[in-house]
N, C-alpha and C positions, 0 to 999 in steps of 0.2 A: 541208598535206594529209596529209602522214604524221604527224604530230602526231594529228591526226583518226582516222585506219586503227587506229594502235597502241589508243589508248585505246575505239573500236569493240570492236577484238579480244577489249580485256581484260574488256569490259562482257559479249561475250555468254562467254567465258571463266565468269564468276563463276556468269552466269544458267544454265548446262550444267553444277553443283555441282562448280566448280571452287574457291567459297569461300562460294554462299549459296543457303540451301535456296530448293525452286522451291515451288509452290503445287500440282503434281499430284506428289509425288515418290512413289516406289515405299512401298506399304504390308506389312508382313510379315501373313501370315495367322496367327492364334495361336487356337487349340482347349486350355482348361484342363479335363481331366479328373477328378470326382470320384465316389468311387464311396460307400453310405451300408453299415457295417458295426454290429453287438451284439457286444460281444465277442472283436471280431478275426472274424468270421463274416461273411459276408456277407447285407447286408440280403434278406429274401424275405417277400411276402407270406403270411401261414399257417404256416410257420417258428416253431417254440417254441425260446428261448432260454434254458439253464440258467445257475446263477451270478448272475444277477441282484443288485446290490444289495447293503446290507449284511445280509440275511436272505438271500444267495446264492438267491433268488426263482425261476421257471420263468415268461417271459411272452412274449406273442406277440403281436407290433406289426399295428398296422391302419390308419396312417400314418405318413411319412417324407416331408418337404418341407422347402425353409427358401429365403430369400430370402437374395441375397450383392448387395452393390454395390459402386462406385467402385470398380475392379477395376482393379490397378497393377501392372506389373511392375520388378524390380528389378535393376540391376547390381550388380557386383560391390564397389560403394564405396555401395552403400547407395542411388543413388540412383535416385528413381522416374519410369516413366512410365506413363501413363492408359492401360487397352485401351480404345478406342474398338469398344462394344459390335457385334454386327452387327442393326440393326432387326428381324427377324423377325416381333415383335409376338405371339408366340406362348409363347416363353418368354424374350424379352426385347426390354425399351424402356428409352429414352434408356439409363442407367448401373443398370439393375436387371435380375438376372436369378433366375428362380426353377427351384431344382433340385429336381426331381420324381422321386422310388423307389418311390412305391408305384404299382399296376395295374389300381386297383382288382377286382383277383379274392379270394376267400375272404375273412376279416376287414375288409379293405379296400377292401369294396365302397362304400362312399361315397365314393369315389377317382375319380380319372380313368382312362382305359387309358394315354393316350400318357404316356409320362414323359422325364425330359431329365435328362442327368447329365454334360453339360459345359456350358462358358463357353466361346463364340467370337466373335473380333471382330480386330483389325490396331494393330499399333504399328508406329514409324518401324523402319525396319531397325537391327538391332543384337544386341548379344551381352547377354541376361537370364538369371540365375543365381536369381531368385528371384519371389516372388509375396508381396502383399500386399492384402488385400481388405476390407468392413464384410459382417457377420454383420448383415443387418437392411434396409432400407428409408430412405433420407433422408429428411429431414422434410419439406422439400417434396413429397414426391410421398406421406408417408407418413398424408396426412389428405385424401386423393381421393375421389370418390364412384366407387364398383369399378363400380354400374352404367351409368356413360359412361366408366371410364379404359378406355385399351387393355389387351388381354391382355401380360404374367403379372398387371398390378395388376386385372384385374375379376375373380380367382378371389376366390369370397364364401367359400367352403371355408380363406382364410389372412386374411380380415378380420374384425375385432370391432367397433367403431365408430368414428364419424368423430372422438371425443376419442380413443384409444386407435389406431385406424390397424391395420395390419396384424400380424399375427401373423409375427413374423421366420422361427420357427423352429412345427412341428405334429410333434411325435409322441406318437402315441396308443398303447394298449397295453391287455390283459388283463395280471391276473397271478394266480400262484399262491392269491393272496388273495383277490381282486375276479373280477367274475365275467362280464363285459363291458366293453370299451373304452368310452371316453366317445367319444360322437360329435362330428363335427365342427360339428354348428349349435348347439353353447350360443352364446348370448353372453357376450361379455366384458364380466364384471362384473355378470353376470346373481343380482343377491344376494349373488356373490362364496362361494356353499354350493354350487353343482352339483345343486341339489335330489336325485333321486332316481338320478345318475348316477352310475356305478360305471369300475371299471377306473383307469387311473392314466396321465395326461398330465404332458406336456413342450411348454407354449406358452410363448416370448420375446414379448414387445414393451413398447412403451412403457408406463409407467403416470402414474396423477399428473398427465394434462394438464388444462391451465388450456384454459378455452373458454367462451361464454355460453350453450350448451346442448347436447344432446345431439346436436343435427344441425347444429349450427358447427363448423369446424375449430378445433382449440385455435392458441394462438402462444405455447406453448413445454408441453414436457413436463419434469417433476421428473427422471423417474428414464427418460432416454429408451432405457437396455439394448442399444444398439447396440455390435458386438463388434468390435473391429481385430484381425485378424488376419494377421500376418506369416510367411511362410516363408520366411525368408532362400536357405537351400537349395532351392531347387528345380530338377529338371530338364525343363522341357517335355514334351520329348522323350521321355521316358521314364520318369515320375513320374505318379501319380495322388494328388490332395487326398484325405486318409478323411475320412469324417465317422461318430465311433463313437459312439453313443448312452449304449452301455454304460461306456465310460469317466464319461460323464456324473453316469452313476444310481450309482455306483460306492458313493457317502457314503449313499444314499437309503434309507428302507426302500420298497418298490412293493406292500408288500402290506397298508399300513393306509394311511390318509388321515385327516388332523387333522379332528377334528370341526368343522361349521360352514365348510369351506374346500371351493373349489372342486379336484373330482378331480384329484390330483399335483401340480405345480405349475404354474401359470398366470402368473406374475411380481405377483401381486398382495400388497403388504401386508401383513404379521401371518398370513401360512401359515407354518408350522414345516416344511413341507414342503420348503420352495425354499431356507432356506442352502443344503446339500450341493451340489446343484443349479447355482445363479448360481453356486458359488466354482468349480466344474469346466469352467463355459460363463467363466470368466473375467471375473465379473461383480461390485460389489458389491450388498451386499444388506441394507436396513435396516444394522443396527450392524455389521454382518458385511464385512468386508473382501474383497475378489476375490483368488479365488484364482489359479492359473494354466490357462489355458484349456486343457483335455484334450480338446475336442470333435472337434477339424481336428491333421491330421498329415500329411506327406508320406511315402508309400511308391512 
């Protein structure tokens, strides 16, 4: 009988985390902060930004969005754990969440008003020194039809088509050169020229996917442009992600566009426009090797 008692004791012992996790145990609440800047500036809608480029350009943005997923955080020895997103459904589902800057007011009026500029959701309790995240959409979820997916994936404003999938990253722009932003309803891949569209974008996503037609989902993209982005440093607490555009454009000229190519770069193919561009977002690109991602920073 006490043979019995001791090893009772020690059973619920363990099951009270005294050696093995329970199935309700306490979640830490965790809110990741990113704010979108040009230049060390802070993004604003209607806001003209000087230095631009390698022609040091004048332009002024009329979108600011980008999709971040499987969002990790990290200890001190490198290793990771999953934030377990919070459902919303609004600016995020399952492991995808989409970070909204612009208001649509002035420029930007083909924008939304509400916008979202963190990531919140719970990991097991613990001590996290850093962040780890994908720049992009997974593939599963990234060839959805937007008019039944839940919102952030039913914004048609960050989708191209069902081979091609979402638009990771939108920023749109005038510049010193051009004389309107390209809008956000081209399609991707639409001649791959921009027809009669002017101003100078910044669209990520996949390209190159295999599919049986245009309204199939593909099963595997060539060049799927998805970005790993690590912040070993991080402090919660008291850190904010940037996301600087102008870092990006840094190599670019923004005031001509390659003939026959769709407005600024779009990730598509044979644009001269986009080395500068991929190697700064940390991407390759054709024969072009990735450079180091300048996009995302902790301050």
């Amino acid at each position: 009988m006490m043979k019995y008692v001791n090893t009772l004791a020690v059973m619920l012992g363990l099951g009270c985390g005294l050696g093995l996790p329970t199935a309700h145990a306490q979640q830490q609440p965790v809110e990741i902060k990113f704010t979108a800047q040009v230049n060390g500036q802070p993004f604003s809608c209607g806001q003209s930004y000087k230095d631009i480029g390698s022609t040091k350009s004048t332009i002024t943005p009329s979108d600011f969005r980008f999709f971040v997923s499987e969002v990790e955080l990290l200890d001190a020895q490198g290793r990771a754990t999953a934030l377990t997103l919070t459902q919303d459904k609004t600016w995020q589902v399952e492991n995808v969440a989409l970070l909204d800057f612009e208001n649509a007011t002035g420029p930007c009026r083909n924008g939304t008003v509400p916008t979202n500029t963190s990531v919140r959701g719970t990991v097991p309790p613990g001590k996290y020194t850093g962040v780890r995240f994908t720049l992009g959409v997974p593939f599963k979820l990234n060839h959805v039809d937007p008019t039944t997916a839940p919102a952030p994936l039913s914004s048609t404003a960050m989708f191209w088509t069902w081979q091609g999938g979402y638009k990771f990253l939108k920023v749109d722009m005038a510049s010193a050169g051009t004389t309107a932003a390209h809008g956000h309803g081209a399609a991707h891949g639409a001649g791959h020229g921009g027809g009669a569209a002017s101003g100078f974008s910044v669209h990520l996503g996949s390209t190159m996917c295999a599919s049986p037609s245009k309204t199939a989902a593909p099963t595997a993209c060539a060049n799927p442009n998805r970005l790993t982005v690590s912040l070993p440093q991080f402090d919660l607490s008291k850190q904010t992600i940037v996301a600087d555009i102008g870092a990006v454009l840094a190599g670019a000229n923004v005031d001509v566009n390659t003939p026959g190519t769709s407005p600024g770069c779009m990730s598509f193919l044979k644009d001269a426009d986009c080395p500068p561009i991929m190697a700064a977002l940390g991407l390759p690109y054709e024969n072009h090797a990735a450079g180091l991602q300048r996009f995302f920073s902790a301050k």
